[in-house]
LUMTOR-217190 format. One record per residue: residue in three letters; x, y, z of N, C-alpha, C in turn. Coordinates in nm, 4 decimals. Example, Ala and Ser with C-alpha at 12.3 -4.5 7.8 and 13.67 -1.06 7.14 Angstrom:
<fidos>
<fido gudo="ALA" n_X="1.3190" n_Y="-0.5690" n_Z="0.7800" ca_X="1.2300" ca_Y="-0.4500" ca_Z="0.7800" c_X="1.3200" c_Y="-0.3300" c_Z="0.7800"/>
<fido gudo="SER" n_X="1.2850" n_Y="-0.2250" n_Z="0.7080" ca_X="1.3670" ca_Y="-0.1060" ca_Z="0.7140" c_X="1.2900" c_Y="0.0030" c_Z="0.7870"/>
</fidos>
This chain:
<fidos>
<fido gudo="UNK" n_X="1.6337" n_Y="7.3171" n_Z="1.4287" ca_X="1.6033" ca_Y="7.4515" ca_Z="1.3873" c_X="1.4587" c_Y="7.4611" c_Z="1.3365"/>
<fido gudo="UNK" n_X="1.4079" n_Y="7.3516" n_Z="1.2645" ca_X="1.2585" ca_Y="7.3702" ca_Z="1.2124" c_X="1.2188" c_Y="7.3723" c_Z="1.3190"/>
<fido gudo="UNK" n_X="1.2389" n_Y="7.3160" n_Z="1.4206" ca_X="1.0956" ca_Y="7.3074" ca_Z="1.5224" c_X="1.1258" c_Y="7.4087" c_Z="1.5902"/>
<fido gudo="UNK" n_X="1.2124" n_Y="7.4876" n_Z="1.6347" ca_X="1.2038" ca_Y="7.6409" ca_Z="1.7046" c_X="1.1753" c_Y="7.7421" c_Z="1.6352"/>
<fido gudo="UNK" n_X="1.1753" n_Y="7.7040" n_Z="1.5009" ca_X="1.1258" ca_Y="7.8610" ca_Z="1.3613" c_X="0.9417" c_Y="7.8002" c_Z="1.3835"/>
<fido gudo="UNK" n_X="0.9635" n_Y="7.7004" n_Z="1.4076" ca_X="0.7839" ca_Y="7.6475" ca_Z="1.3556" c_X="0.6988" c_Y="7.7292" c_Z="1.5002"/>
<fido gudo="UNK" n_X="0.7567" n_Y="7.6907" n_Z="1.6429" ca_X="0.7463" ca_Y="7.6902" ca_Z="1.7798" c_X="0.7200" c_Y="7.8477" c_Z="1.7630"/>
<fido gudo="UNK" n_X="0.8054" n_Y="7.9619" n_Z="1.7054" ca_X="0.7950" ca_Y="8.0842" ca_Z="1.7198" c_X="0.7215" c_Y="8.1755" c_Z="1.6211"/>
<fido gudo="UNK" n_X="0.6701" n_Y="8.0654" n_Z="1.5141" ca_X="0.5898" ca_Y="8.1133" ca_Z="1.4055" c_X="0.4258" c_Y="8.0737" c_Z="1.4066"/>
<fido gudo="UNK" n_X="0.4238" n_Y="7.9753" n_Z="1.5188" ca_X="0.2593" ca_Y="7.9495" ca_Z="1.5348" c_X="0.2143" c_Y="8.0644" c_Z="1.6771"/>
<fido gudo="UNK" n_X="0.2977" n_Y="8.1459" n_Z="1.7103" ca_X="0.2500" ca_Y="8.2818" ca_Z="1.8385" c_X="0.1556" c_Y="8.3436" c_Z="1.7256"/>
<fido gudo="UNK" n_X="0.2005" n_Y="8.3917" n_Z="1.5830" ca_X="0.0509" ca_Y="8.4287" ca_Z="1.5281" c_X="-0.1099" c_Y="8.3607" c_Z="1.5380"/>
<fido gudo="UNK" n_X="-0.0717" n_Y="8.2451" n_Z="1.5139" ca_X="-0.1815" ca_Y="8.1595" ca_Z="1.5528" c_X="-0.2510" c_Y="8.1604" c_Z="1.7035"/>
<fido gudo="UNK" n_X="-0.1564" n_Y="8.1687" n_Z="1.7789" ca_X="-0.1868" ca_Y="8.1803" ca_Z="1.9388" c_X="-0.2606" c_Y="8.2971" c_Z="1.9009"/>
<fido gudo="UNK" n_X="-0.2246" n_Y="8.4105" n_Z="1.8661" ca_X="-0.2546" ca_Y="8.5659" ca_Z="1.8912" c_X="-0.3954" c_Y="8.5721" c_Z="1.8350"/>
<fido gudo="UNK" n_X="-0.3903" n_Y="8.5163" n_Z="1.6645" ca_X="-0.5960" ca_Y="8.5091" ca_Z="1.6289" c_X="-0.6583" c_Y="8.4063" c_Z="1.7412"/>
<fido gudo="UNK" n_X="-0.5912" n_Y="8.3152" n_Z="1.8074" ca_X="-0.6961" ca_Y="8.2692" ca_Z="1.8398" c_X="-0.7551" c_Y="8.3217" c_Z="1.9529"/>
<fido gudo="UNK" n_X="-0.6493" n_Y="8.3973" n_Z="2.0055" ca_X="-0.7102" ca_Y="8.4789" ca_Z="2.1565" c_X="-0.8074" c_Y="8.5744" c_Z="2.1055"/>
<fido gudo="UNK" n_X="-0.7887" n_Y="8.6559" n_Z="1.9898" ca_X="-0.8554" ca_Y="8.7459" ca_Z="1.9655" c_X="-1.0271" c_Y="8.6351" c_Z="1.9356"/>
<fido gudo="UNK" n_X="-1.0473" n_Y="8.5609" n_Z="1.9037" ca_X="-1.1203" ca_Y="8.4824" ca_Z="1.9039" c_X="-1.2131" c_Y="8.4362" c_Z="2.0546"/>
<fido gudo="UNK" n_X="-1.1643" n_Y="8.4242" n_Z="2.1108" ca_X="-1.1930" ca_Y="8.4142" ca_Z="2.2369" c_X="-1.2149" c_Y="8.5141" c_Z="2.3147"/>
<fido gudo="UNK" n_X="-1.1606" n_Y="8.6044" n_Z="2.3000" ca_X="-1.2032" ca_Y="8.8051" ca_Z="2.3411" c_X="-1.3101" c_Y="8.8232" c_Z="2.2717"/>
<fido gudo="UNK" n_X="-1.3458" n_Y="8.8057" n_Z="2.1841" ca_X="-1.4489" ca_Y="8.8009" ca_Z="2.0727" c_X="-1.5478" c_Y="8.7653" c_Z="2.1922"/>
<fido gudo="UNK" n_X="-1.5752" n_Y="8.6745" n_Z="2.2492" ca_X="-1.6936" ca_Y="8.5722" ca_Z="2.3376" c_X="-1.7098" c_Y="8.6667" c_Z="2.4515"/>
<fido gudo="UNK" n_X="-1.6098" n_Y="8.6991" n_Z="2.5404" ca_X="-1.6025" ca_Y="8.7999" ca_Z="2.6433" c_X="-1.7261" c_Y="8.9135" c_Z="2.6923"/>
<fido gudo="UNK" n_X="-1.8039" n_Y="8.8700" n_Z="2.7753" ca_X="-1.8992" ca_Y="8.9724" ca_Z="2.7801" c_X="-1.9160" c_Y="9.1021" c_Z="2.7777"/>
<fido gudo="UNK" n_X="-1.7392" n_Y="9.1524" n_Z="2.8111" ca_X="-1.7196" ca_Y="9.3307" ca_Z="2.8326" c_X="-1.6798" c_Y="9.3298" c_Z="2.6582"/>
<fido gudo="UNK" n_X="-1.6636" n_Y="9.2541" n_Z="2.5881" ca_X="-1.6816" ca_Y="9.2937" ca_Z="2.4523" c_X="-1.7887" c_Y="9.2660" c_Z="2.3708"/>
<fido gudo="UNK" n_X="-1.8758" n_Y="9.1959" n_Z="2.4033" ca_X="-1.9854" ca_Y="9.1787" ca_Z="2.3302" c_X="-2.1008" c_Y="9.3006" c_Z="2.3739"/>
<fido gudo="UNK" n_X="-2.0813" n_Y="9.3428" n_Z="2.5189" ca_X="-2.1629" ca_Y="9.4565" ca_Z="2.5162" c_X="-2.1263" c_Y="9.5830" c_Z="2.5253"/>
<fido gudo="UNK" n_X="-2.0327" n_Y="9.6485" n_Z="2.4556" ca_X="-1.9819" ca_Y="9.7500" ca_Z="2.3810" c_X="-1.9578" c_Y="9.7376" c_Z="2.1923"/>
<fido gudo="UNK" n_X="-1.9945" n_Y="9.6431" n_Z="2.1564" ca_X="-2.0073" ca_Y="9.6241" ca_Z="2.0143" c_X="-2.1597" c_Y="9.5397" c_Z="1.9524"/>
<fido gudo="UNK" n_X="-2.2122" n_Y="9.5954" n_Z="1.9203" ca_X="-2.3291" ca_Y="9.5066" ca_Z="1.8165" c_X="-2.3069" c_Y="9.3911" c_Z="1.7667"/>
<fido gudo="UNK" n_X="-2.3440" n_Y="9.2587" n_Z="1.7675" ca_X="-2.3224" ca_Y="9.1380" ca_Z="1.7343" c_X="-2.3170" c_Y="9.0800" c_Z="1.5574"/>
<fido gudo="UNK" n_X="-2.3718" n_Y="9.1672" n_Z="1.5077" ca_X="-2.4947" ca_Y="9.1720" ca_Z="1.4018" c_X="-2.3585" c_Y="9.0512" c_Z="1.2793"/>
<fido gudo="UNK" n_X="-2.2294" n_Y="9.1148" n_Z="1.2972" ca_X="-2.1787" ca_Y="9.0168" ca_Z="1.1782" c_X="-2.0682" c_Y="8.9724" c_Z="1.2952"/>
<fido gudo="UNK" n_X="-2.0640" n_Y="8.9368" n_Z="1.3871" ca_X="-2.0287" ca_Y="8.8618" ca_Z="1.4862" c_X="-1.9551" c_Y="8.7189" c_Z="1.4359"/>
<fido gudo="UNK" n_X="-2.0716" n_Y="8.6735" n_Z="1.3672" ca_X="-2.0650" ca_Y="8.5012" ca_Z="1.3216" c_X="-1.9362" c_Y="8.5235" c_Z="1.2042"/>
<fido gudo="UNK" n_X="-1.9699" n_Y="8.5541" n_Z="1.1049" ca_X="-1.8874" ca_Y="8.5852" ca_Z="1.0133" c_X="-1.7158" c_Y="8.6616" c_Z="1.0310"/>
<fido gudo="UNK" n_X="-1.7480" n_Y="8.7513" n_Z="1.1384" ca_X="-1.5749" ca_Y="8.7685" ca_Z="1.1881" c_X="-1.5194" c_Y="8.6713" c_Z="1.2909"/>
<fido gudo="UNK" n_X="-1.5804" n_Y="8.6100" n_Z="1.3311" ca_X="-1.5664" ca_Y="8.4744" ca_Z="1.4386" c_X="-1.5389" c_Y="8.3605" c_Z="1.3194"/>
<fido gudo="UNK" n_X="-1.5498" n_Y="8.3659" n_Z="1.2217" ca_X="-1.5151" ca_Y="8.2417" ca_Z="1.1348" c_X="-1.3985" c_Y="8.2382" c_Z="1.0636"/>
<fido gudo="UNK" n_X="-1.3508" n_Y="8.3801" n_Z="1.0450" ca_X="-1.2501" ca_Y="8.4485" ca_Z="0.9352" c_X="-1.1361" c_Y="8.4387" c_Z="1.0608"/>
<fido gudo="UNK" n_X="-1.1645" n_Y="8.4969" n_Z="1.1585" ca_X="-1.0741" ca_Y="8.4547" ca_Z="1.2603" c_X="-1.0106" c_Y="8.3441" c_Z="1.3037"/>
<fido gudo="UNK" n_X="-1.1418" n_Y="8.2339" n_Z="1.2710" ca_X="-1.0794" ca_Y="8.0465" ca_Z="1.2652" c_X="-0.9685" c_Y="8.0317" c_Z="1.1247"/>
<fido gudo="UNK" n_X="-1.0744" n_Y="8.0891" n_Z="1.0586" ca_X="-0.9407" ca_Y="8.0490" ca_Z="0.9457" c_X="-0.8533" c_Y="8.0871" c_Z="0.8777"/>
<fido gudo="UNK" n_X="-0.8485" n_Y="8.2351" n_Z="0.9935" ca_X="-0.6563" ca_Y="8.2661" ca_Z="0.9716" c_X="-0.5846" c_Y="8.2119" c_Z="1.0887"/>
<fido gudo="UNK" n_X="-0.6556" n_Y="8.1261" n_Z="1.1788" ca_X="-0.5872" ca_Y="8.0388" ca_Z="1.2767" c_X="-0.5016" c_Y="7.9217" c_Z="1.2169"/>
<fido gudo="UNK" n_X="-0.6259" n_Y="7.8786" n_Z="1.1245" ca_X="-0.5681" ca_Y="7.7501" ca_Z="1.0239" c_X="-0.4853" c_Y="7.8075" c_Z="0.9057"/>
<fido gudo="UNK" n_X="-0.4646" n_Y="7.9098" n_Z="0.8520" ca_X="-0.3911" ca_Y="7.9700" ca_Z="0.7895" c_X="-0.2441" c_Y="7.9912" c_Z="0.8571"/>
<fido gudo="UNK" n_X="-0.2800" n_Y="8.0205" n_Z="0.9994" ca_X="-0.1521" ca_Y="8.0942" ca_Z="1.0174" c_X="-0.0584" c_Y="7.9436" c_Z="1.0373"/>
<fido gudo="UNK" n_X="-0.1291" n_Y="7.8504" n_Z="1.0960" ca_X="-0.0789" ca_Y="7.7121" ca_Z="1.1707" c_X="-0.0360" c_Y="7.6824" c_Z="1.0233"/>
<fido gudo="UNK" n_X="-0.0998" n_Y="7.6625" n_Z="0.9078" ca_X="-0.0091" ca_Y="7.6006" ca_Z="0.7873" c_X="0.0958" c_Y="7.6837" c_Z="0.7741"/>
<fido gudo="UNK" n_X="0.1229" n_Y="7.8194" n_Z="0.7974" ca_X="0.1920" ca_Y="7.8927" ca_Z="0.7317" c_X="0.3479" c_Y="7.8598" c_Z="0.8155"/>
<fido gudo="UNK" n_X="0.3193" n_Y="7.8372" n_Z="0.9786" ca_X="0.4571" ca_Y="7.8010" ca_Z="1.0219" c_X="0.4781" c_Y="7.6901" c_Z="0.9784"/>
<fido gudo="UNK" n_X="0.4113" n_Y="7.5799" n_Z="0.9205" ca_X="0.4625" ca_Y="7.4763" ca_Z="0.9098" c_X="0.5270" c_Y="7.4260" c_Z="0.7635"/>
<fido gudo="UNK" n_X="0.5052" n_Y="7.5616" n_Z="0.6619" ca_X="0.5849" ca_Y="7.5180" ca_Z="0.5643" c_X="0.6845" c_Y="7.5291" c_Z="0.5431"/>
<fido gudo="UNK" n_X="0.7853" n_Y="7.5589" n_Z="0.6359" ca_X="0.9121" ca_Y="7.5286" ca_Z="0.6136" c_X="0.9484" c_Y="7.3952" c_Z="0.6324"/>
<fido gudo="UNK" n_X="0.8450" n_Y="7.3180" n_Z="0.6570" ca_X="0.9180" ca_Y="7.1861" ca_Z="0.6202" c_X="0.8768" c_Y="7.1200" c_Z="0.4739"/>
<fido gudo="UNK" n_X="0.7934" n_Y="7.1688" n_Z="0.4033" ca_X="0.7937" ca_Y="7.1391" ca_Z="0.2672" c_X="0.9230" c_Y="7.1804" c_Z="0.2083"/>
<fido gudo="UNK" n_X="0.9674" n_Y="7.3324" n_Z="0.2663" ca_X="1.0901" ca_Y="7.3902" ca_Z="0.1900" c_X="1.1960" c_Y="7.2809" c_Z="0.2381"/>
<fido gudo="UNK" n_X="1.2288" n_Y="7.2556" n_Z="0.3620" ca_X="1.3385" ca_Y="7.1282" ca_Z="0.3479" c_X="1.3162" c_Y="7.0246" c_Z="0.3065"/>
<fido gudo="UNK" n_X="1.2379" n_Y="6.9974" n_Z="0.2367" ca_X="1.1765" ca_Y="6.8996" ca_Z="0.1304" c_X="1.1104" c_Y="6.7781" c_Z="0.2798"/>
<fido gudo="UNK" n_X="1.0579" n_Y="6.7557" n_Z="0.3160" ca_X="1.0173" ca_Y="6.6811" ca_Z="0.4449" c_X="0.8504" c_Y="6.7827" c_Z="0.3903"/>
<fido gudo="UNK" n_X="0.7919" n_Y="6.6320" n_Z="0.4511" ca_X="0.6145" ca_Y="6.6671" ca_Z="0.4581" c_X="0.5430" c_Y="6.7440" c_Z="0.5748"/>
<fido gudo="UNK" n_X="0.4746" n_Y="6.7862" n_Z="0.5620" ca_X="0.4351" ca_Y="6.8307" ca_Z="0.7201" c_X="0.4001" c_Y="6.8055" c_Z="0.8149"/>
<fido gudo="UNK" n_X="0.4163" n_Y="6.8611" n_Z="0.9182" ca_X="0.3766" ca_Y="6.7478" ca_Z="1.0116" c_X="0.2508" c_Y="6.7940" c_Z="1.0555"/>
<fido gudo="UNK" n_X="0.1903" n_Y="6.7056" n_Z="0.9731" ca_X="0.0198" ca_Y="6.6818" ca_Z="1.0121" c_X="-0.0091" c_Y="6.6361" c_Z="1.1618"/>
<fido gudo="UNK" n_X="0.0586" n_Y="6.5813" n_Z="1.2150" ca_X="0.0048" ca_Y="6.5237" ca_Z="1.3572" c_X="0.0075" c_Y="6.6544" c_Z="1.4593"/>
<fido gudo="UNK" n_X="0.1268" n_Y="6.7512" n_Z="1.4525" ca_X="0.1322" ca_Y="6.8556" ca_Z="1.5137" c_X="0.0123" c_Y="6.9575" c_Z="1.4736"/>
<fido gudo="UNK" n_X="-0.0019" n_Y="7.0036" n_Z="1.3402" ca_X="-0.1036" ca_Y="7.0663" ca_Z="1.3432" c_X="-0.2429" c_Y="7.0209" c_Z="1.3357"/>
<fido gudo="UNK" n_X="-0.2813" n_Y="6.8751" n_Z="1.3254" ca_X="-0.4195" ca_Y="6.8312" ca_Z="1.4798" c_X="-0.4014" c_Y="6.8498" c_Z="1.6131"/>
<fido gudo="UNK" n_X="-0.3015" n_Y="6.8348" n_Z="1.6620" ca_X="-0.3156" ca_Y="6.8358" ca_Z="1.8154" c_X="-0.3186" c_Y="6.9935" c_Z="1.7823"/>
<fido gudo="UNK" n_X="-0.2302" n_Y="7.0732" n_Z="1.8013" ca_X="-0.1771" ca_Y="7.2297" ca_Z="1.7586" c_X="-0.3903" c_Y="7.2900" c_Z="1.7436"/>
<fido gudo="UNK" n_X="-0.4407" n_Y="7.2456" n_Z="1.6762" ca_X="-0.5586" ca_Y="7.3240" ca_Z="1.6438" c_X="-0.6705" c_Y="7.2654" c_Z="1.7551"/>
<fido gudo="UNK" n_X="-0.6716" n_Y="7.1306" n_Z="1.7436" ca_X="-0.7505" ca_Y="7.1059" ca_Z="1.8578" c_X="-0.7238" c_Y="7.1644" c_Z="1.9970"/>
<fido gudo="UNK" n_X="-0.5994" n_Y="7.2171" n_Z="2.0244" ca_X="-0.5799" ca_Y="7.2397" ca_Z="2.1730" c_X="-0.6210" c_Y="7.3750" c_Z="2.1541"/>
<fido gudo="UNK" n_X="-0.6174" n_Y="7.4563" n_Z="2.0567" ca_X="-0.6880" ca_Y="7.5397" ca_Z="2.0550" c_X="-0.8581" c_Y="7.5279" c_Z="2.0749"/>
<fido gudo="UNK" n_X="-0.9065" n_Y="7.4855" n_Z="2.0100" ca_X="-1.0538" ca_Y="7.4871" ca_Z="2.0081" c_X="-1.0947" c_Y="7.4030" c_Z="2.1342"/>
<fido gudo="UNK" n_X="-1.0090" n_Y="7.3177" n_Z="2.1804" ca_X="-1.0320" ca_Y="7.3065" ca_Z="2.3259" c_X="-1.0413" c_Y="7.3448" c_Z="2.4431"/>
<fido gudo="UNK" n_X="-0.9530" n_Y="7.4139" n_Z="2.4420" ca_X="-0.8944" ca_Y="7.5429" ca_Z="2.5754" c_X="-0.9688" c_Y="7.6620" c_Z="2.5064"/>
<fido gudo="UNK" n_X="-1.0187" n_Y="7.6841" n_Z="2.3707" ca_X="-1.0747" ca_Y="7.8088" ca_Z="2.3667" c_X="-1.2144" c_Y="7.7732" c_Z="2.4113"/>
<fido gudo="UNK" n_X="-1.3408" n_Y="7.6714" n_Z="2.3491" ca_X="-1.3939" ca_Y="7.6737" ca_Z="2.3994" c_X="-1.4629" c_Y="7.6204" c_Z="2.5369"/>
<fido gudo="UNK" n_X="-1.3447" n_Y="7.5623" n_Z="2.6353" ca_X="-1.3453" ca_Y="7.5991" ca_Z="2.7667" c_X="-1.3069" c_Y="7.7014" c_Z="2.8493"/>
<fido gudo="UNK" n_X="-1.2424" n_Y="7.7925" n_Z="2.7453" ca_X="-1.2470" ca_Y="7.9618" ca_Z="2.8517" c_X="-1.3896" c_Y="7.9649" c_Z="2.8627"/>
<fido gudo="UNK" n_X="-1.4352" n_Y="7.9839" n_Z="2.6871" ca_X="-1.5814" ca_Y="8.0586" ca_Z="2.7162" c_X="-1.6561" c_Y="8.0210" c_Z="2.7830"/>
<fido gudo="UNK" n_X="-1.6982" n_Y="7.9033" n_Z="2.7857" ca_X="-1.7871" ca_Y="7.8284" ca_Z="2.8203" c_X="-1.7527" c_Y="7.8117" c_Z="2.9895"/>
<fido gudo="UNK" n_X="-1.6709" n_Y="7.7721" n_Z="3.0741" ca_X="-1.6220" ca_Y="7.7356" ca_Z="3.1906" c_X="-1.6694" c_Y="7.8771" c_Z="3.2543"/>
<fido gudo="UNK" n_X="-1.6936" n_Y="7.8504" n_Z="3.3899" ca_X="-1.7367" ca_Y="7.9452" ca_Z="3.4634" c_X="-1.6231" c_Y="8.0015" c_Z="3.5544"/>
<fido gudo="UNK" n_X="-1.5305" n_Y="7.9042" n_Z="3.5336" ca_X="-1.3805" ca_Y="7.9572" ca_Z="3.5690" c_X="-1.2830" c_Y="7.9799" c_Z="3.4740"/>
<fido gudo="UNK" n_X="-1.2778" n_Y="8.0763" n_Z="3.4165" ca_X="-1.1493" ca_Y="8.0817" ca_Z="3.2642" c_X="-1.0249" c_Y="8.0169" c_Z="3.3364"/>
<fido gudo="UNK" n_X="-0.9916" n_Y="8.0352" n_Z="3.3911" ca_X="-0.8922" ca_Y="7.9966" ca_Z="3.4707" c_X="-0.8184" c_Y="7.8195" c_Z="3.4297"/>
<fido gudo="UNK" n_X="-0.9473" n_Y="7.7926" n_Z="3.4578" ca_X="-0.8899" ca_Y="7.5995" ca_Z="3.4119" c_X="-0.9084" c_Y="7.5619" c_Z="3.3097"/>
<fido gudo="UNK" n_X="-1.0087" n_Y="7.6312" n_Z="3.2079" ca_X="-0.9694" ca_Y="7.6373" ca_Z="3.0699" c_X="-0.8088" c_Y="7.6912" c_Z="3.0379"/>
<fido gudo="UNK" n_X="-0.7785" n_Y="7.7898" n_Z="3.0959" ca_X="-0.6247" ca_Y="7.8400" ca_Z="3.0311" c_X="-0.5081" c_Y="7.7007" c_Z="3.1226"/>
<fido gudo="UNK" n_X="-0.5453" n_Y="7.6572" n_Z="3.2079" ca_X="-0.4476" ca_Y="7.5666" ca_Z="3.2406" c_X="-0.4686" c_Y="7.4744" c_Z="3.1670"/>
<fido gudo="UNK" n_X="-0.5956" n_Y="7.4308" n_Z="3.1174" ca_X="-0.5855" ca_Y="7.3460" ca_Z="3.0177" c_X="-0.5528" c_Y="7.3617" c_Z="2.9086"/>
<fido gudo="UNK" n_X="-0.5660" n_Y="7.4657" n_Z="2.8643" ca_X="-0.5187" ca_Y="7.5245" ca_Z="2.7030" c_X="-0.3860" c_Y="7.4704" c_Z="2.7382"/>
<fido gudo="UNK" n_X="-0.2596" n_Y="7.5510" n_Z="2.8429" ca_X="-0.1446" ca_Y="7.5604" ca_Z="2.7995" c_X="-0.0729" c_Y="7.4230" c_Z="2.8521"/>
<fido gudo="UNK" n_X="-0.1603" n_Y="7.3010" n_Z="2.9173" ca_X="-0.1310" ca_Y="7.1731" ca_Z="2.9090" c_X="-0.1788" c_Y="7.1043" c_Z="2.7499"/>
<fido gudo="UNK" n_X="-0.2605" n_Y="7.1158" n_Z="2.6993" ca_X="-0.2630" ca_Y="7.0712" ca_Z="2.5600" c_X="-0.1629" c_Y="7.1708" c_Z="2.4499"/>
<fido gudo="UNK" n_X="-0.1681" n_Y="7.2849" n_Z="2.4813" ca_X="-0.0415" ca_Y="7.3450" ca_Z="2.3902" c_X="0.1252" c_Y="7.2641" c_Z="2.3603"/>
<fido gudo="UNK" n_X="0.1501" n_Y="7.2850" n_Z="2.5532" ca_X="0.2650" ca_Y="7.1933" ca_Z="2.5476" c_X="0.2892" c_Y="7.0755" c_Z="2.4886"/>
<fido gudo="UNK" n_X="0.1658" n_Y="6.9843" n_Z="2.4938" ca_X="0.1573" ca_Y="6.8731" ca_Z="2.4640" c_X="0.1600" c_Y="6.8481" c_Z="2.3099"/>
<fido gudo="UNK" n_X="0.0799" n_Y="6.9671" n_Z="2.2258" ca_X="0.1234" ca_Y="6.9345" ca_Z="2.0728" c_X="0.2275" c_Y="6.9868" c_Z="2.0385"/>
<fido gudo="UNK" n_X="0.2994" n_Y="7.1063" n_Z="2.1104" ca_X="0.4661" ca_Y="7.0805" ca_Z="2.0845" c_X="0.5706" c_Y="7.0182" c_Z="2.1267"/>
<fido gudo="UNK" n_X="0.5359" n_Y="6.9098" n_Z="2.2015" ca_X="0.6126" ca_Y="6.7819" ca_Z="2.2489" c_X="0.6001" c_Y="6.6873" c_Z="2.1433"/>
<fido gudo="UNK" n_X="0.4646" n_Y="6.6765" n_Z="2.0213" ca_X="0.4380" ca_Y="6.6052" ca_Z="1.9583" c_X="0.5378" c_Y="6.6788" c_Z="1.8203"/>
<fido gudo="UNK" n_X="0.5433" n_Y="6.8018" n_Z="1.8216" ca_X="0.5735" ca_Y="6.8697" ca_Z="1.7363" c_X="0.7250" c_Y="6.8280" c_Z="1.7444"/>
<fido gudo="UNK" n_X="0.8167" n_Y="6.8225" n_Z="1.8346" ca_X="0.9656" ca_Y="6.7606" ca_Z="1.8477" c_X="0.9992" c_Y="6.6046" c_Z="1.8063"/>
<fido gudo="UNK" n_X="0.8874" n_Y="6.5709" n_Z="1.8703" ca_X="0.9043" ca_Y="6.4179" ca_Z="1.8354" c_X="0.8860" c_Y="6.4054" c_Z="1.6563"/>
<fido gudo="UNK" n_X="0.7918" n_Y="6.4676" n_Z="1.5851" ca_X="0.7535" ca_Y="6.4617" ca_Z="1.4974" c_X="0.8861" c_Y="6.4799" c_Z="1.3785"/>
<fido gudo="UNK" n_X="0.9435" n_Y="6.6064" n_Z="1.4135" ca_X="1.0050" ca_Y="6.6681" ca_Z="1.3484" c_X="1.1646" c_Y="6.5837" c_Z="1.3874"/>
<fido gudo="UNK" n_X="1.1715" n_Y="6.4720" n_Z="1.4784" ca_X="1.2926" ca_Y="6.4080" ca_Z="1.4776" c_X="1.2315" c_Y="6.3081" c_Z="1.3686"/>
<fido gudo="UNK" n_X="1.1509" n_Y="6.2391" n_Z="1.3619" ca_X="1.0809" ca_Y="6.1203" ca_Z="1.3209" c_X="1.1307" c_Y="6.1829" c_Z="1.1419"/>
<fido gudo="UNK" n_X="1.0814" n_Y="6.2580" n_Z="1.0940" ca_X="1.1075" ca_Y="6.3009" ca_Z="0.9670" c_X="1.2315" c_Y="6.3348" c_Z="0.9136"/>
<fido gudo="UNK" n_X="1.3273" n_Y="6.4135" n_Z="1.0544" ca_X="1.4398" ca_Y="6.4274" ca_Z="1.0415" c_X="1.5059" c_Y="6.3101" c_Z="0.9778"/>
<fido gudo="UNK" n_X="1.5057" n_Y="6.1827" n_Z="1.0620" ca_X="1.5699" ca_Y="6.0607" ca_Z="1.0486" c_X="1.5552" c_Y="5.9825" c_Z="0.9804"/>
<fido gudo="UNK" n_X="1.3967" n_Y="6.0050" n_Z="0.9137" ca_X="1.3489" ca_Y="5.9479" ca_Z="0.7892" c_X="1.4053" c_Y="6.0094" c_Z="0.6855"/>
<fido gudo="UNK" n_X="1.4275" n_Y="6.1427" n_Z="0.6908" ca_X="1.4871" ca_Y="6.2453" ca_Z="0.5300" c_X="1.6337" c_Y="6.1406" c_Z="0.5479"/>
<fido gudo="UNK" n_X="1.7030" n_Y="6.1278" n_Z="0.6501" ca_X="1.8429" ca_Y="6.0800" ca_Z="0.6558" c_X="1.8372" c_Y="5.9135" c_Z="0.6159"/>
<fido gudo="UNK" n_X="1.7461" n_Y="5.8579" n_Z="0.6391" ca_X="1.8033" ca_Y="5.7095" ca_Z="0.6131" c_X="1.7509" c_Y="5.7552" c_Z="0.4428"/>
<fido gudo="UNK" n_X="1.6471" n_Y="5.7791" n_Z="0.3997" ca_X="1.6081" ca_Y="5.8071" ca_Z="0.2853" c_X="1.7623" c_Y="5.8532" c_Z="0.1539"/>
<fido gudo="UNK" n_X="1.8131" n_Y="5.9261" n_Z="0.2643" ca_X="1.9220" ca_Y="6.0095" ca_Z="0.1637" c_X="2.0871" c_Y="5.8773" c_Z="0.1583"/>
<fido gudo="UNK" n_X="2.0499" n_Y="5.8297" n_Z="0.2579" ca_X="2.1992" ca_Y="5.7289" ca_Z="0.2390" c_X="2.1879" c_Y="5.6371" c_Z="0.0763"/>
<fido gudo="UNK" n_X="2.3070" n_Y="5.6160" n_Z="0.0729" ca_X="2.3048" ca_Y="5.5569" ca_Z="-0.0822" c_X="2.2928" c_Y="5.4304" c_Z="-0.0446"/>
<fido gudo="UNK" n_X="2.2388" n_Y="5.3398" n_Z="-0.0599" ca_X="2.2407" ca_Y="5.1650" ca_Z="-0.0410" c_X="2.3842" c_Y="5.1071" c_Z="-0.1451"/>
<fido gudo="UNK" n_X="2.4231" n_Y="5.0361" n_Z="-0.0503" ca_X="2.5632" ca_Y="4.9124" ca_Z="-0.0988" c_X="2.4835" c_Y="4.8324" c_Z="-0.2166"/>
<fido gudo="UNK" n_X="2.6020" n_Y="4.8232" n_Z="-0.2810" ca_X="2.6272" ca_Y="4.7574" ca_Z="-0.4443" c_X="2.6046" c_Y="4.6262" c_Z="-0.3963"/>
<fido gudo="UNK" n_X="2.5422" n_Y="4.4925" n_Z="-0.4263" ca_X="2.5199" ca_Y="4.3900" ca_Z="-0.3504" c_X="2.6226" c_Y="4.3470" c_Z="-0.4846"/>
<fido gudo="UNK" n_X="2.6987" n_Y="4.2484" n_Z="-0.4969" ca_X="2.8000" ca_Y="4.1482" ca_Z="-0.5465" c_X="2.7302" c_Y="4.0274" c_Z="-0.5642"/>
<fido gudo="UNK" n_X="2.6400" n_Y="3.9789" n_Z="-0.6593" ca_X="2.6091" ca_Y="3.8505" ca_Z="-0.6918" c_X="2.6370" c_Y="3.7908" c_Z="-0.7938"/>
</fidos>
């Protein structure tokens, strides 16, 4: 269940970061003035990183740590695939690459979230009375 509440709570994150990347878009940069450009392009990164912590604290609430490994891959595949839309002269294989590194940090994100699972469980068993 964490990892499908986490899976459906980082689409905010997806959503700033596109807007981030529309941001770069030439049919939007020349219908808007650039002038504080930099500064809403930054606030935009870091409600990306905002939003990415924010799905992931429900695993503090089940008392389990977070899973840090998901949200490195999770942000890098962003800033990877984002800045190969812009930059690539084909958006096209930037977005196939985006949504091959996406998949890939929520494959990390399952594995992760068994790994902790099974750790909260051996953690919680009571250890045998040893008789000496």
């Amino acid at each position: 269940m964490l990892f499908l509440t986490t899976a459906i709570r980082t689409v905010m994150a997806l959503f700033v970061g596109g807007l981030v990347v529309l941001s770069y878009t030439s049919e939007a940069t020349a219908r808007v003035g650039q002038e504080g450009s930099g500064v809403g392009r930054a606030a935009l990164c870091a409600m990306v990183v905002v939003f990415t912590l924010w799905a992931t604290s429900l695993y503090r609430r089940a008392g389990l740590r977070r899973p840090w490994c998901f949200i490195i891959a999770f942000l890098l595949s962003m800033l990877t695939s984002g800045s190969a839309i812009v930059t690539d002269e084909d958006p096209m294989a930037g977005i196939g690459a985006g949504f091959t590194l996406l998949f890939a940090s929520y494959v990390i994100l399952a594995i992760e979230t068994a790994w902790l699972l099974r750790r909260a469980r051996r953690r919680s068993r009571p250890r045998p009375v040893s008789r000496a």
